[in-house]
KOLKOLPA-366471 format. One record per residue: x, y, z of N, C-alpha, C in turn. Coordinates in steps of 0.02 Angstrom, whole numbers, plus 50000, padded with zeros to 5 digits. Atoms other than C-alpha are relative to their C-alpha. Example, Ala and Ser with C-alpha at 12.3 -4.5 7.8 and 13.67 -1.06 7.14 Angstrom:
KOLKOLPA-366471
500454994150000506154977550390500455006050000499584994149997506844994750357499615005550037
//
This chain:
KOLKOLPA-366471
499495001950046498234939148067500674999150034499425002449951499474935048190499764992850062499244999750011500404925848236500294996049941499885000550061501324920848075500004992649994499705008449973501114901848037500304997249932499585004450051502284890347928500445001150040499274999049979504084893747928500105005750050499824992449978504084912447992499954999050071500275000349942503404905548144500314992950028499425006649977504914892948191499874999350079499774997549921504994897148376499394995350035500645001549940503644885548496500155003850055500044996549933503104892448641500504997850047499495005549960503984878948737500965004549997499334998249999505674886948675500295007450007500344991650003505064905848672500715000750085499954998149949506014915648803499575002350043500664998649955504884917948957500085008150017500104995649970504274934449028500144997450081500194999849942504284938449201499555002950041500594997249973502774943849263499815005249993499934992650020502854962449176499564999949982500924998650029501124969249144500315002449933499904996650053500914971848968499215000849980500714998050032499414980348897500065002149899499985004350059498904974848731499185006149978500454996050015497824987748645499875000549922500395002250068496804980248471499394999349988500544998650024495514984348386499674993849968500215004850011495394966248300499814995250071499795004349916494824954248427500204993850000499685003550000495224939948360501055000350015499284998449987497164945848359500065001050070499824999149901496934952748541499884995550015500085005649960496354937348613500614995849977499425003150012497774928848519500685002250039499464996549957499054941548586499994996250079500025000249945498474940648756500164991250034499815009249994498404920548750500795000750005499375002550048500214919648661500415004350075499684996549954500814932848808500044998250058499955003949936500094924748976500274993549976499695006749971500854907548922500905001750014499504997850013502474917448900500365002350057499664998749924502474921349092499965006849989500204991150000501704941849049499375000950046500694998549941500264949349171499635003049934499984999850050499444952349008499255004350026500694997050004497704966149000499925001549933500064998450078496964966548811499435003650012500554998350017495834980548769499995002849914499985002650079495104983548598500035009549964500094993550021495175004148608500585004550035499614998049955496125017948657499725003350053500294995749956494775026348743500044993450081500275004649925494485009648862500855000150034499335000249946496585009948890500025006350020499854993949997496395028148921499414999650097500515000849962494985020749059500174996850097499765005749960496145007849159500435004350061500024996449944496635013449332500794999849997499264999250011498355020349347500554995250039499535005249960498845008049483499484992850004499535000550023499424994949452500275002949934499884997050048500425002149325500274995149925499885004750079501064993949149501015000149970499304999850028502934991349083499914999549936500034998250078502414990048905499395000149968500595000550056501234994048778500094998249931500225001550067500704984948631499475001549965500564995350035499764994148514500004998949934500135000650075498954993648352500325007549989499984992549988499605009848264499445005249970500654995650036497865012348181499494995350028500404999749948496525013248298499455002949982500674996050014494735019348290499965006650059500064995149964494785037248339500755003650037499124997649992496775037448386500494995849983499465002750044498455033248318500434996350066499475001049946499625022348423500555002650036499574998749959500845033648449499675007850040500254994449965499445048648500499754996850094500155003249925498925034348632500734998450044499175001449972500985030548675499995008150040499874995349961500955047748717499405004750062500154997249947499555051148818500124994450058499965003349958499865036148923500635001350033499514999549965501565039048962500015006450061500194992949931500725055749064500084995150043499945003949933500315040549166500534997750032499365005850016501735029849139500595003349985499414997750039503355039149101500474994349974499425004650043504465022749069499804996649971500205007050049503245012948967500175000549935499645003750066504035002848840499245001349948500464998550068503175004348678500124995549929499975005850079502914991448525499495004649982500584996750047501894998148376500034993649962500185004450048500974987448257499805003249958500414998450085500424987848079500154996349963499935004350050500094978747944500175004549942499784993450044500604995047856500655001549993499124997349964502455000447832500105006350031499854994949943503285012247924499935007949955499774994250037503255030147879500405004050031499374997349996504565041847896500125002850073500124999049948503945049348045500164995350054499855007149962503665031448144500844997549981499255001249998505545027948073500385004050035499604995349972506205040848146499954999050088500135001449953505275037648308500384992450024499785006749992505965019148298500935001350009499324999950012507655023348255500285004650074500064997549912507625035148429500234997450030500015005249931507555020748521499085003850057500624995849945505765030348600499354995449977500175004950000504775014348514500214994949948499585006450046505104998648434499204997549961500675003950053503924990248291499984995449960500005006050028503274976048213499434999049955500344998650043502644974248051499544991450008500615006750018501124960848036500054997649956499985007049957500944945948024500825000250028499355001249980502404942348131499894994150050499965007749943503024925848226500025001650062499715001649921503254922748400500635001250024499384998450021504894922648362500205008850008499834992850003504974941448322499735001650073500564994349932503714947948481500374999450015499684999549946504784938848600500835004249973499094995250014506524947948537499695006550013500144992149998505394964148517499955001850062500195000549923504744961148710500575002350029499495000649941506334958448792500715007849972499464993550025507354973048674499705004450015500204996949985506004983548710499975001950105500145000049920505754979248915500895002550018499104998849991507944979048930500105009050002499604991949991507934999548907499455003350046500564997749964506435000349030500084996450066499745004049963506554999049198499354996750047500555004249972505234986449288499565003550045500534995749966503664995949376500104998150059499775000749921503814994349567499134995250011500395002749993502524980149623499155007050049
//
């Protein structure tokens, strides 16, 4: 159910602000959506790894390492921000997007409002990721090659 199409979804790729080569790991349980993500991310100029669990991102070898995670925040078997926090054992500066097609609850607001992750309610444009990407990557500082 992403990415949003009609109006909501003004932004072409073509005009999108680019990444720079920042690994982002993309962690969805739909797979149609992950394969969309991951598409919509490598044309975007991201080093992009989609898996569909948290156990398989819980699997992925610590080096190279990741500058952000995109995460569903309802997962089979864990919550996005129980996986935000065991990864950052690995990772201490990874950026963090949450998804849901759910709203926020008070908890996740509170976490958002932090500044400790940023979130995006589903369906959302292109438009939104890339602002969420680059507001999210800007307070993170780039993994060492």
């Amino acid at each position: 159910d992403l990415p949003k199409e009609g109006p909501g979804a003004e932004l072409p790729l073509g005009e999108a602000e680019a990444g720079h080569g920042e690994r982002i790991l993309v962690v969805e349980d739909e797979v149609a959506a992950r394969e969309g993500l991951k598409e919509i991310l490598g044309m975007l100029g991201y080093d992009v790894v989609a898996v569909g669990s948290g156990e398989e991102a819980g699997l992925l070898p610590a080096r190279p390492g990741f500058d952000l995670l995109l995460t569903d925040l309802m997962l089979p078997g864990i919550s996005g921000m129980d996986l935000r926090s065991g990864l950052r054992d690995r990772w201490p500066d990874l950026a963090v997007i949450l998804m849901s097609g759910y709203p926020q609850d008070e908890a996740l607001r509170d976490q958002v409002h932090s500044g400790d992750v940023r979130f995006l309610q589903k369906p959302f444009a292109i438009a939104q990721l890339t602002r969420e990407l680059h507001a999210a990557l800007a307070n993170h500082p780039p993994k060492p090659a």
